[in-house]
Structure formats: structure tokens, C-alpha cells
N, C-alpha and C positions, 0 to 999 in steps of 0.2 A: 846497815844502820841500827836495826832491831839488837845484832849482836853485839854492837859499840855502847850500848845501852847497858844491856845483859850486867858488861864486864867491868864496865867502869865503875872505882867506889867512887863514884860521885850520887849526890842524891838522885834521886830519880826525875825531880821537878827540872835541878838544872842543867841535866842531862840532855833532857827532851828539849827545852829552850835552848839551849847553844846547838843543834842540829835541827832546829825546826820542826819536832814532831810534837804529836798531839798525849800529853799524858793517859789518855783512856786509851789509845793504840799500844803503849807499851805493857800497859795492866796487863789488854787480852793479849798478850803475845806472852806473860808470863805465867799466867792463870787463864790456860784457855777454857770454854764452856762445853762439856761435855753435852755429846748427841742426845736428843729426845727419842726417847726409845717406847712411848707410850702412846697405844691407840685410842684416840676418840671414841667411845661410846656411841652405838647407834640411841637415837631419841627414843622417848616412851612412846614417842607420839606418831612413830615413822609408820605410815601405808602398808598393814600386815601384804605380804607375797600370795594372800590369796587374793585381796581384793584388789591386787595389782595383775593379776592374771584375767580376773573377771572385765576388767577397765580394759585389758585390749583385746580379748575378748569379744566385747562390745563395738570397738573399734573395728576390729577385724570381720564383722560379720557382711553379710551382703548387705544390711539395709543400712549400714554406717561405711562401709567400705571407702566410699569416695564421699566423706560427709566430714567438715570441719568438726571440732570435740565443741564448739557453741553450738550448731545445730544438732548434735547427740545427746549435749544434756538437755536443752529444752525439751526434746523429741520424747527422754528419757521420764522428765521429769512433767510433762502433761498426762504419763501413763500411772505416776505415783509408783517411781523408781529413781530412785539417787544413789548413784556408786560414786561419786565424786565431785568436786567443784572444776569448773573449765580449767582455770591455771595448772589444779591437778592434773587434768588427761592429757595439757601439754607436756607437762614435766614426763608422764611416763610413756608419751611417746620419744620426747627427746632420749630418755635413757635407751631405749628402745633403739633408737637411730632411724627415727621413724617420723623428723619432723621437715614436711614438707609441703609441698601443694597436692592435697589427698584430690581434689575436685578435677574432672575430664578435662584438663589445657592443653589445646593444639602446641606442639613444639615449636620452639623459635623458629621463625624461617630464614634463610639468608639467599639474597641474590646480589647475583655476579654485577659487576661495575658493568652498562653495559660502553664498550670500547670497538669504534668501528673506524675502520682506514680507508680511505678513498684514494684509487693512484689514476683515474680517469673519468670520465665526466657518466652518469647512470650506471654510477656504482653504485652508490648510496642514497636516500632520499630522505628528506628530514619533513614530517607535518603536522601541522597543528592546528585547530580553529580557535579565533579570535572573536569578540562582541562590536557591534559597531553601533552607538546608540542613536536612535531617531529623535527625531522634535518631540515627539513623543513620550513623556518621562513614564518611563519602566519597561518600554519598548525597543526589542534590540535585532540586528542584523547579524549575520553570522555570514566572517568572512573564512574561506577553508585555503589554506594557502601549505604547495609542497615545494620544496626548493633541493636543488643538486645541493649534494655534500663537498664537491670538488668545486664546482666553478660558482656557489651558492646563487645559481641561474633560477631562474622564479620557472620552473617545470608547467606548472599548471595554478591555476586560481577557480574559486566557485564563490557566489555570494548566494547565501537563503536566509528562507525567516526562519529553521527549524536546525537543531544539532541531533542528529540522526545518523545510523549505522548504512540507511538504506541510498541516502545520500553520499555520505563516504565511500559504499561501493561504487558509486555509482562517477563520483568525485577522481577516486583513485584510479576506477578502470578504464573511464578515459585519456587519464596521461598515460598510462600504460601500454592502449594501444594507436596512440597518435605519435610517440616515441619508440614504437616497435620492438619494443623491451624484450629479449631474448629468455629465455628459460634458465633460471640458477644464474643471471647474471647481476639481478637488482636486491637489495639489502633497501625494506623501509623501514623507518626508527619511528616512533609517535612515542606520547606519552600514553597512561592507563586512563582516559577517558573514557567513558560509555561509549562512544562509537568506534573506539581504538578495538577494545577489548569486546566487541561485541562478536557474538557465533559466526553468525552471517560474513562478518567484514574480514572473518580470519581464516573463514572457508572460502574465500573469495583469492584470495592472498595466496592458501595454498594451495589454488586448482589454478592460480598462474604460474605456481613456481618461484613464488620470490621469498626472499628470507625474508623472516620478521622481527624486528627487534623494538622493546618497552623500558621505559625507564623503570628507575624500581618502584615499590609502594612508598609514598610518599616523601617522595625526593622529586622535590622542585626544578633542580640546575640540571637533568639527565637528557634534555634538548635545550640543549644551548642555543642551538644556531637557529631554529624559527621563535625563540622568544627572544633570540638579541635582535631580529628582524621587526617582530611584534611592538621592540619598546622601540626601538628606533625610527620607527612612524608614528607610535601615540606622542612620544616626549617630546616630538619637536614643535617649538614655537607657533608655528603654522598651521599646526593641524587642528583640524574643526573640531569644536566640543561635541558636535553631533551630525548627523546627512539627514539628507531632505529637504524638501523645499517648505518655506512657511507655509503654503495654500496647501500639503501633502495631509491628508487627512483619513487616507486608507495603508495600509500594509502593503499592498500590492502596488500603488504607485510611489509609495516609499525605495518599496526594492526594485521594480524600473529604475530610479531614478537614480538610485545607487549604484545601481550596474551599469547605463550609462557614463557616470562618473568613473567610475574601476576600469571600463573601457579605455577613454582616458587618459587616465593614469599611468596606464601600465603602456599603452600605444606609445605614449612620448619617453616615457619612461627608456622604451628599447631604441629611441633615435637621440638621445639626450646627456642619458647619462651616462660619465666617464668614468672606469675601474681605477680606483687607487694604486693598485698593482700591477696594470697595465701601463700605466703614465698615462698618457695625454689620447692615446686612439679610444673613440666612439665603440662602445656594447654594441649599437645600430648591427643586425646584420649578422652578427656572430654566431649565436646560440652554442650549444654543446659541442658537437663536433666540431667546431673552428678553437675552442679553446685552450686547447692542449697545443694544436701547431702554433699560436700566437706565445705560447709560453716558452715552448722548444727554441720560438726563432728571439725571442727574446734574452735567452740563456746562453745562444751561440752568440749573439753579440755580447755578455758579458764577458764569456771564457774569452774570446777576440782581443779584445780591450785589456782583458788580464795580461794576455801574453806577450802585449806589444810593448805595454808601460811596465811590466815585470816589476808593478806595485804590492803586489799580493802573495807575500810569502810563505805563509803561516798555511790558509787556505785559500779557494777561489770563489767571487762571488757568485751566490745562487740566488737564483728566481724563484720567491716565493708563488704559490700556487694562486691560482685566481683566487678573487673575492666574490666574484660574478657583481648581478644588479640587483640583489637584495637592496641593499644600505640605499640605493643610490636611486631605486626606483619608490623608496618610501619615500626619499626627500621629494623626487619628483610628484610624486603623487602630494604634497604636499602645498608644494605651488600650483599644480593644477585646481587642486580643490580651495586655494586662496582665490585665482581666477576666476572659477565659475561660481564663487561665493557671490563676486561681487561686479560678476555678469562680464568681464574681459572676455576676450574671443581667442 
């Protein structure tokens, strides 16, 4: 187009207008601008090379080494010594290549997503303690609750006044050995609480032999399953703003009294309530060991069923894994504690 331009005696205005170009596009295409070939003058005023040598220098030495250039020139300049202004000792560390975090900072840390599998029941153990408030405003109960990762079976329970490490031994080592938990067999998850990560609780851990696993530093969602258990008791309807009786006036018959109730709870809970993924058969009775053969015999009548009605092309229905009586023992506990709110038997 530039060369239709060039060649044509036509004016150069109506050239550009009957092709649609812009007349200062064909100028420079005719009359280009030669290269600049001239260097910029260093300033009068530019940071002579000695006092830029003294400036890191100063930097470099041990008593600035690991010291921002703000706390160098102050430091500098209460001894009635000034090599430069701050903005300066940035600019010539950045020439430098030298602008960074000069101060001791531990290195980013990164931890692994922790990711655990469960293919039978005390494989995995998930725990966590909860608050449970009294009549008492400020005053609270601490519930310690471990639950199976595969059959989400309520393993063990503990209620105190106190959240402690010596307790959590004490917590843990007896589901440990009322379950007969084998050596390298059991994997427990908790979060990083004080009694999670306490010396005592992790020495304890590994002179059983069990793996250990922690969520990460401040990630909330890394035990999912004892705080979907946790909200699944407080948020329903029914559950009590707080335990205790009116007339409870000590700590000590506060936590009787709650323990009583947890008793229970959790007693009816195991004749009462029915697994979603089980369909319609009673928890009552089962525990860990019956709950893999209940899923197995559940399975063979699905594949059964598959083969007879030759509905299921594609794949065959599978039997998702228990849920256990987490969910279903909160609710109950739930009623229970509406009853003896209001003295039912």
C-alpha cells in the first residue's frame, strides 16, 4: 500500500484518502528518522564511586550486615556520620543486586496435604476435643471424642474439666488398648493443638507404634470428619445451649452430671440409631469387626441383582463404605438430652 502511494502522481492527501491511510504514516515511510546515536551525559550531581563503595561497605560490614539501610543511617548518623540518605543506600544496593530481606527470616515452610486411605475398620483414627458450656457463663466441659476413619464408629469418648496432653495420653491409650490395636497397624490424624502436638502425647504414640498424622499450620478443614461430627451435634435444633442442672453450683457435679448424660447418649445411641448406608439394619451390636462383613454381604446382593435384571451396562452397583454412628449418635444424643432436659424417662 505504502508503495501505491510512493508511485502514484496523485497528491499525496488523495492518495492516502482513497486507501485509507493516515498522511503522517506515509511522510515517515518517505522521510524516515534517523537513529539516535547520542549518549546521555552522566549528572553533575551523580554519587562519586568512592562514596558508593564506602555506602556498601558500611552495609557489608558485621554490624550492618543483616540490618535494613533505615536502621544503618540512624545508627550512622547518632555517631555523627552520614554517607547518604536511606532512598540512596537502597538505590545502591539495588544496583548492586543486593535488594532483599538483609534481616535472619526462617524460609518458607511447606507441608504435604495430609491424605489418608482407610480399606478396613482401625486403620485410621480421626480426633479432636470440643467445649461444652455449663450454666455457668465462662465455664466449660471438654468433650475428647476419636472416631474410625472407615466405619466413622465413635472408637472411644472422654469428658474433663481440663484440655491437656496428660489426659490425651491417657484418652488415647485407652482406646488403644481396649481395641487391641496391633503394632504399624493404626494411622491417628488430629489437628496441631496443645495436646496434639505435645512431647509427652507423641512419645506416647511412638512407643505404641502408631503413625502420626497433623493437619497443616493453620488450615482449618485438615479433619474434616471429627469437626463434620462436632457441627453436627451443636447445629441441631435440639441441642442444649448448655449441661447441667440449675441447682449444679460446683465443677465437679457439673461434670458428673454430664457424664451421666454422655452415658446416655452414646448407650442409646448404639441401640437406636440407623446407618444411612446401611439402609434400614440397627448399629445396636455391630462395632468394627462386623462392619466390613455387613458391607461385603451387601455388595453381593447388589452385584446379584445386577446380573439377574442385566440393567447395568456401563458399570455395576457399588456399596459405598459405612458412615458408622457418628451423625446419627449426635442426633441421638440430642433427644436424649431434650428428655432429660425436661425430666422424660
Amino acid at each position: 500500500m505504502h508503495t501505491l502511494v510512493n508511485e502514484t502522481k496523485l497528491p499525496l492527501r488523495r492518495a492516502c484518502d482513497a486507501l485509507g491511510l493516515s498522511p503522517a504514516t506515509a511522510y515517515r515511510t518517505r522521510q524516515p528518522k534517523g537513529v539516535r546515536c547520542s549518549v546521555r551525559q552522566a549528572s553533575h550531581r551523580r554519587l562519586p564511586e568512592v562514596l558508593r563503595e564506602a555506602i556498601l561497605d558500611a552495609l557489608h560490614s558485621p554490624r550492618f550486615c543483616d540490618q535494613t539501610p533505615m536502621h544503618t543511617y540512624h545508627s550512622l548518623l547518632d555517631e555523627g556520620i552520614y554517607l547518604a540518605s536511606v532512598r540512596t543506600m537502597q538505590r545502591v544496593l539495588k544496583a548492586a543486586g543486593e535488594q532483599r530481606e538483609r534481616r535472619p527470616v526462617r524460609p518458607a515452610q511447606t507441608h504435604a496435604v495430609p491424605r489418608l486411605t482407610a480399606t478396613g475398620p482401625n486403620q485410621v483414627w480421626s480426633w479432636d476435643i470440643t467445649k461444652l458450656a455449663l450454666k455457668t457463663r465462662g465455664k466449660w466441659l471438654y468433650l475428647y471424642v476419636v472416631i474410625d476413619l472407615y466405619s466413622r464408629y465413635i472408637v472411644g469418648w472422654m469428658i474433663a474439666e481440663t484440655e491437656n496432653a496428660v489426659l490425651a495420653q491417657r484418652f488415647i491409650g485407652t482406646a488403644v488398648a481396649h481395641h487391641e490395636i496391633a503394632a504399624h497397624s493404626l494411622t491417628v490424624h488430629q489437628d496441631r493443638g496443645a495436646p496434639m502436638t505435645a512431647v509427652n502425647f507423641m512419645s506416647l504414640l511412638t512407643e505404641l507404634k502408631i503413625d502420626i498424622s497433623h493437619s497443616r499450620p493453620r488450615v482449618s478443614n485438615d479433619n474434616p470428619f471429627s469437626e463434620a461430627a462436632f457441627k453436627t451435634l451443636k447445629y441441631a435444633p435440639a441441642f442444649p445451649g448448655n449441661f447441667g442442672d440449675e441447682a449444679v453450683n460446683s465443677a465437679e457435679s457439673a461434670l458428673e452430671s454430664t457424664r451421666q448424660l454422655a452415658s446416655q447418649v452414646l448407650e442409646r445411641a448404639g441401640e437406636k440409631v440407623r446407618d444411612l448406608r446401611f439402609g434400614a439394619r440397627d448399629m445396636a451390636g455391630k462395632g468394627l469387626s462386623a462392619a466390613s462383613d455387613a458391607s461385603a454381604a451387601a455388595q453381593r446382593q447388589l452385584t446379584r441383582y445386577a446380573d439377574v435384571t442385566g440393567r447395568y451396562v456401563s458399570e455395576q452397583p457399588v456399596k459405598s463404605i459405612l458412615i458408622g454412628v457418628a451423625a446419627g449418635a449426635a442426633i441421638a444424643a440430642l433427644v436424649v438430652a431434650r428428655q432429660h432436659k425436661h425430666g422424660v424417662g
